[in-house]
C-alpha positions as CSV (number, residue, x, y, z in Angstrom):
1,X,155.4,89.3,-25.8
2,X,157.9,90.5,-22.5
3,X,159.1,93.3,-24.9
4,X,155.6,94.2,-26.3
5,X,154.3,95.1,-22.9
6,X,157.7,96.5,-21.7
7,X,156.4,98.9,-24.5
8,X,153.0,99.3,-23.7
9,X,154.0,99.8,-20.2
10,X,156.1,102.5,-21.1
11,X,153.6,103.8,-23.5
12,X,150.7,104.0,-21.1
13,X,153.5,105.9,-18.5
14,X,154.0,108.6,-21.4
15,X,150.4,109.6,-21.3
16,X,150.0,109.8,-17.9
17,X,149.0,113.4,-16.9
18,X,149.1,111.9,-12.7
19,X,151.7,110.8,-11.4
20,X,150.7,107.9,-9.5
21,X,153.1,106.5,-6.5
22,X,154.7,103.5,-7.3
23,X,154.8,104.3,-10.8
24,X,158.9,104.2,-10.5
25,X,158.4,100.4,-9.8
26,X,157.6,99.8,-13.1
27,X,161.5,100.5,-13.9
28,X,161.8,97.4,-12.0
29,X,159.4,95.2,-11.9
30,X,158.8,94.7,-15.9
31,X,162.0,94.0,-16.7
32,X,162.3,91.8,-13.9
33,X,159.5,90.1,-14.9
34,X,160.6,89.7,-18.2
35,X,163.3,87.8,-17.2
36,X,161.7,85.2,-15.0
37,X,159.2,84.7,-17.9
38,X,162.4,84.6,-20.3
39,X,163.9,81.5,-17.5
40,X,160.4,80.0,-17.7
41,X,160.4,79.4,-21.4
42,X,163.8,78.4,-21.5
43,X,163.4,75.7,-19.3
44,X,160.6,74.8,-21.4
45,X,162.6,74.2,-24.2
46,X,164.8,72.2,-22.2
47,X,162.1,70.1,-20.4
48,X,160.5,69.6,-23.7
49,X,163.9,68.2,-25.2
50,X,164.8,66.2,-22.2
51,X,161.4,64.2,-22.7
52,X,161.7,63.6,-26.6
53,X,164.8,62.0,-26.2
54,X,163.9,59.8,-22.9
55,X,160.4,59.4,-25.1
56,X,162.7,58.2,-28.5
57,X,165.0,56.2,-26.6
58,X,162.0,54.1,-25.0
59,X,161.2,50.8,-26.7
60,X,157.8,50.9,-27.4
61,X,157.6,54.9,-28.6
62,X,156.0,54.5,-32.3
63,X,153.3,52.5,-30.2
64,X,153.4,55.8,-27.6
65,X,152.8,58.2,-29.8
């Protein structure tokens, strides 16, 4: 999704016929946001396997889930 409106971003920039100030900050900020969102689902994925395995290693998790 990051890459998808990286491209749209970049898309909408071509067809400007204005250029608007600020628009340079989009050089910046997208990708930078990308990669926080990128962090954000990684640690997720770690979260999510930290807690199946303390949820697996608990006595009573066939009757928890």
């Amino acid at each position: 999704m990051a890459q998808r409106l990286i491209d749209d971003g970049f898309d909408a920039l071509d067809e400007q016929t204005v250029v608007v100030p600020g628009t340079g900050t989009l050089d910046v900020v997208i990708p930078s946001l990308a990669l926080s969102l990128a962090a954000v689902h990684e640690q997720r994925r770690a979260l999510e396997a930290q807690i199946k395995a303390l949820l697996e290693d608990h006595p009573l998790s066939k009757v928890l889930t």
